[in-house]
VOGU-3710 file (C-alpha; in Angstrom, 3 decimals, decimal comma):
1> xxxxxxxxxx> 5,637/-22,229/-3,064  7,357/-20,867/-5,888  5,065/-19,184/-8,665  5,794/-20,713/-12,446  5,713/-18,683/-15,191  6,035/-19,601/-18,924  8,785/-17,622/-21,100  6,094/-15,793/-22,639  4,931/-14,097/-19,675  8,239/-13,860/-17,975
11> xxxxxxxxxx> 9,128/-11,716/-20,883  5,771/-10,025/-20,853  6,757/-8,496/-17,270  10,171/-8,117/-18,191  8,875/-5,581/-20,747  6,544/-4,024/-18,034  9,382/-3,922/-15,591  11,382/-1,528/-17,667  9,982/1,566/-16,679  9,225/0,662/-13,045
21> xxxxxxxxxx> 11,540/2,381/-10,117  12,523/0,481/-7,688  9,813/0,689/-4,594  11,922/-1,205/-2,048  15,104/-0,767/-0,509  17,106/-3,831/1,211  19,783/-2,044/2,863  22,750/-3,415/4,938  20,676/-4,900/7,098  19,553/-7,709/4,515
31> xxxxxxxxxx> 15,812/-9,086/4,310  14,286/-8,112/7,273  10,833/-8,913/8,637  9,759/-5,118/8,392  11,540/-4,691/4,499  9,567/-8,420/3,708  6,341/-6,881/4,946  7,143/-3,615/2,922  7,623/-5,916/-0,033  4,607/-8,005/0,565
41> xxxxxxxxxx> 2,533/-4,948/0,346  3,676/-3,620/-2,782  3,475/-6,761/-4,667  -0,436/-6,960/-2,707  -1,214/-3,319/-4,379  1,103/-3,489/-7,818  1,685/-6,972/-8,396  4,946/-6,346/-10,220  7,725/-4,833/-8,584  11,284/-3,627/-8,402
51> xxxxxxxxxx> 13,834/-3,911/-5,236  17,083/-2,391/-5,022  19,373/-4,613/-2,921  22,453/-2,789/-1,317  25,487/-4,848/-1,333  28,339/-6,353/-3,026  27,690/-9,707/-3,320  26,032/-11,734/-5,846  25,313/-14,545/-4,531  23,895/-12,771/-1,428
61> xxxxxxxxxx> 21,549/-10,738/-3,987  20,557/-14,393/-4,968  19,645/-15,504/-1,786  17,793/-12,451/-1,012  15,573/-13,184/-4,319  15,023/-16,419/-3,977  14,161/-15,921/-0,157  11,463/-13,422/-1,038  10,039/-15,711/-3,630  9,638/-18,149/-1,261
71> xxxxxxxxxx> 8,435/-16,378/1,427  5,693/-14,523/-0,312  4,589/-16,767/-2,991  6,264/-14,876/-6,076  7,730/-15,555/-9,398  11,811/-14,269/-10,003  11,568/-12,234/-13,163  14,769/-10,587/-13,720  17,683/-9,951/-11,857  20,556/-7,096/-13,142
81> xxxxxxxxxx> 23,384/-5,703/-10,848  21,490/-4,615/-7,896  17,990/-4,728/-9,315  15,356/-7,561/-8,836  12,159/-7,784/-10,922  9,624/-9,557/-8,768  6,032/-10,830/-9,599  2,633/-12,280/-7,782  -0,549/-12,004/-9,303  -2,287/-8,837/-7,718
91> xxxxxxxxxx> -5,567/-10,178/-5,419  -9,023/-10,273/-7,067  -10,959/-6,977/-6,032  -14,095/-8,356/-3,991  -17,288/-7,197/-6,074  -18,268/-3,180/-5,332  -22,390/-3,306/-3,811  -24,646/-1,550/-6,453  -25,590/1,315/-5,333  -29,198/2,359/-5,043
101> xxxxxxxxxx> -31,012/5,132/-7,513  -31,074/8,212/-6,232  -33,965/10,206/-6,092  -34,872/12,810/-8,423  -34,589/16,424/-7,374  -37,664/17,891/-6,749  -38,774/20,102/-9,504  -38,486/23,670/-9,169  -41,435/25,614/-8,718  -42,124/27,897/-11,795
111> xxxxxxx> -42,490/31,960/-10,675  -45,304/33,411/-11,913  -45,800/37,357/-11,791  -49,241/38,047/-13,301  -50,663/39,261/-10,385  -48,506/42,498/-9,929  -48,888/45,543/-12,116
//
């Protein structure tokens, strides 16, 4: 399922994007299951990234894009030359336990020295 995002947003993480290096390499190999999984775990911990796609063609680079959208449940946000922009919402964080109070440290006994001369 392909993730739908309004112009606004798109243009939001196109923004974001900019200063982003590319975390992902597909190499000559194309989009293999170990580079997918790579990818699927940087969108799970950044939820916007960039891939650099070695290679000539275009419309291969296209394929590759829309392939990893649909694989993973992302949204296509840019594509220049070799670069894709690629988005999924990162996971919500499940709730930290409170921790409990900690006890006081015990108070320091006070030194008295009236007894020596």
């Amino acid at each position: 399922m392909l993730l739908q995002l309004s112009p606004v947003e798109r243009r939001a993480l196109k923004a974001r994007a900019h200063a982003l290096e590319p975390t992902v390499l597909v190499g000559g190999g194309g989009l293999t299951q170990a580079v997918s999984g790579e990818i699927d775990r940087n969108l799970t911990a950044h939820g916007l990234i960039k891939v650099r796609v070695m290679g000539d063609d275009r419309d291969a680079r296209e394929d590759i894009l829309q392939r990893i959208c649909d694989d993973l449940s992302a949204a296509p946000i840019q594509h220049i030359g070799k670069i894709l922009v690629v988005y999924r919402p990162k996971p919500e964080a499940p709730p930290k336990p409170k921790a409990k109070p900690k006890r006081k440290p015990p108070r320091a006994l006070k030194r008295t020295f009236q007894g020596r001369a």
